[in-house]
C-alpha positions in Angstrom: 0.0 0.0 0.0 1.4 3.4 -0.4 2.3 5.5 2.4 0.0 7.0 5.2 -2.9 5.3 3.0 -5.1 2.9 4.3 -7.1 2.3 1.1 -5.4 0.1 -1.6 -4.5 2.3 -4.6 -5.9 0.3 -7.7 -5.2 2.2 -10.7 -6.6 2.0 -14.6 -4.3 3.4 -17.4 -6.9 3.1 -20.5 -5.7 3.2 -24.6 -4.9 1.8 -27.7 -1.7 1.1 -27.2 -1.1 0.7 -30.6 2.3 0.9 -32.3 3.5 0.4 -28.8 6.1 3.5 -27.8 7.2 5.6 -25.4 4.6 7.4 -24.6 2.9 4.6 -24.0 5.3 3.2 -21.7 5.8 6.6 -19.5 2.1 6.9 -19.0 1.9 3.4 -17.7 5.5 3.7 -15.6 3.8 6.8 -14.4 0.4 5.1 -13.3 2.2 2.3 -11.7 4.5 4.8 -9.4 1.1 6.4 -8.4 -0.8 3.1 -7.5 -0.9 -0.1 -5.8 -1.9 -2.6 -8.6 -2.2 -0.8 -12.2 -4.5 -2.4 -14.3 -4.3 -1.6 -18.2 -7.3 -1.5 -20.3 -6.8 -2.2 -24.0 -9.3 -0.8 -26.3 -10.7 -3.5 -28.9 -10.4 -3.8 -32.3 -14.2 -2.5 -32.9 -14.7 0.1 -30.8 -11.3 1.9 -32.6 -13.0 1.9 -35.1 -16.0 3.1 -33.9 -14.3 5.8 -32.3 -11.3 6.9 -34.6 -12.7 5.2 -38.5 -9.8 2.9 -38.6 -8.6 -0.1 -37.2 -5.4 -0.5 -35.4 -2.3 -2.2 -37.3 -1.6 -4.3 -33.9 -4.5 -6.3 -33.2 -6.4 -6.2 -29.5 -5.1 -10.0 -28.4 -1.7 -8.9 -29.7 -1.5 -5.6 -28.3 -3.3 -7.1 -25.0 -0.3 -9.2 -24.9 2.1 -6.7 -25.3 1.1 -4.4 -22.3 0.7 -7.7 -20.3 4.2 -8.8 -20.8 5.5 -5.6 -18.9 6.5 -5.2 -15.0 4.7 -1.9 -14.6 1.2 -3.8 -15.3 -0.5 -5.7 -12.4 -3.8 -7.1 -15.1 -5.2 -6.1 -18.3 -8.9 -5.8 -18.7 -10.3 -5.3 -22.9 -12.7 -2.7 -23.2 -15.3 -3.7 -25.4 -17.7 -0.6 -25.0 -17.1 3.2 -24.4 -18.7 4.3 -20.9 -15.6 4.3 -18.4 -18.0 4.2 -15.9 -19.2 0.5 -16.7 -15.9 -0.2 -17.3 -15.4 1.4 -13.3 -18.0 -1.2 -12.5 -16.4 -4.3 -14.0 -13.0 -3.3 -12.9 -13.2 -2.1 -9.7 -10.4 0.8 -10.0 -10.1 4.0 -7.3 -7.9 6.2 -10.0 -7.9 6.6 -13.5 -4.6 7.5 -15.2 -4.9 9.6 -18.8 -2.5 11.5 -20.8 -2.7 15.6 -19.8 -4.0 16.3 -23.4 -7.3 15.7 -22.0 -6.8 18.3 -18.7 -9.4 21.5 -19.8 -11.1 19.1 -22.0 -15.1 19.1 -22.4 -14.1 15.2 -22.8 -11.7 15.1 -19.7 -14.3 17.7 -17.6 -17.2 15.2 -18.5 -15.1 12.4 -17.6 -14.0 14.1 -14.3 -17.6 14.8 -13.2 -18.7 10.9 -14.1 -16.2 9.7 -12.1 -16.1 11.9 -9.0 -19.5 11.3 -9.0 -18.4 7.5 -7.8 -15.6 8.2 -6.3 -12.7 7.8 -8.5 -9.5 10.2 -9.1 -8.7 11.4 -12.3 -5.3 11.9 -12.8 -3.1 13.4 -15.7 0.5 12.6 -16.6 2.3 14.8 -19.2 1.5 13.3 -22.8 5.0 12.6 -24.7 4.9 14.7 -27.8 7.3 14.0 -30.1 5.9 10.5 -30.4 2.4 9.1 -31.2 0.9 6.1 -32.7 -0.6 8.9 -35.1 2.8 10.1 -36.2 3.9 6.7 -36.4 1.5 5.7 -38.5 1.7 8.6 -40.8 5.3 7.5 -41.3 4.5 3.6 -42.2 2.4 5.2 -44.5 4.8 7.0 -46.1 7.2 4.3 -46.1 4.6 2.0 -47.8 4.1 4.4 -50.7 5.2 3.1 -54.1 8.3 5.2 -55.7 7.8 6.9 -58.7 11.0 6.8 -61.4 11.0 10.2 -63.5 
């Protein structure tokens, strides 16, 4: 338990983690230094889609297995629907780690109010910005392109 806490800490570090990176990584380092037993939710293969209009190139059981295979992560729970709050529900988690691009948010406020409403701390760790799954993307893409000979 951490210090001068009673309560057991049990925090929930949600995403994609697609394209796996260091971002990824510091978020989840960060959760784990803030909590007693991290649990890392991996977004499914549908609901990316759903929420972004693309798939992910990792798929879910893969990148599930990924984020499993590290220290820093106690459990790994899919998410297979969009309400954090049912996820709160199945999961059982007192904070819920996210990346400070959401702080000021009308997505991060909403989320805020939902949870404090049951308890649960939001916090924010700084977001890496010189690398993202996006970016990384953009580049494979890129790389992919045929070459044109003049």
């Amino acid at each position: 338990m951490s210090a001068g806490e009673g309560k057991m800490r049990i925090g929930y570090a949600a995403g994609a983690w697609d394209l796996f990176h260091i971002g990824h990584l510091n978020i989840l380092r960060h959760a784990r230094e803030n909590c007693d037993r991290l649990i890392a939710g991996v977004v499914d293969d549908a609901m990316l889609l759903r929420a972004k209009g693309r798939t992910p190139i990792v798929p879910t059981d893969e990148r599930a297995e990924i984020v499993r295979s590290l220290s820093v992560v106690d459990d790994v729970f899919i998410e297979t629907q969009p309400d954090k709050v049912v996820t709160w529900r199945e999961v059982g988690f007192t904070h819920f780690f996210k990346g400070d691009d959401w702080r000021g948010t009308r997505r991060g406020m909403q989320l805020e109010r939902e949870f404090r409403a049951v308890g649960v701390e939001v916090v924010y760790f700084p977001y890496t910005t010189h690398t993202s799954s996006t970016r990384l993307r953009a580049a494979l893409e890129v790389l992919e392109r045929p070459v044109s000979t003049p």
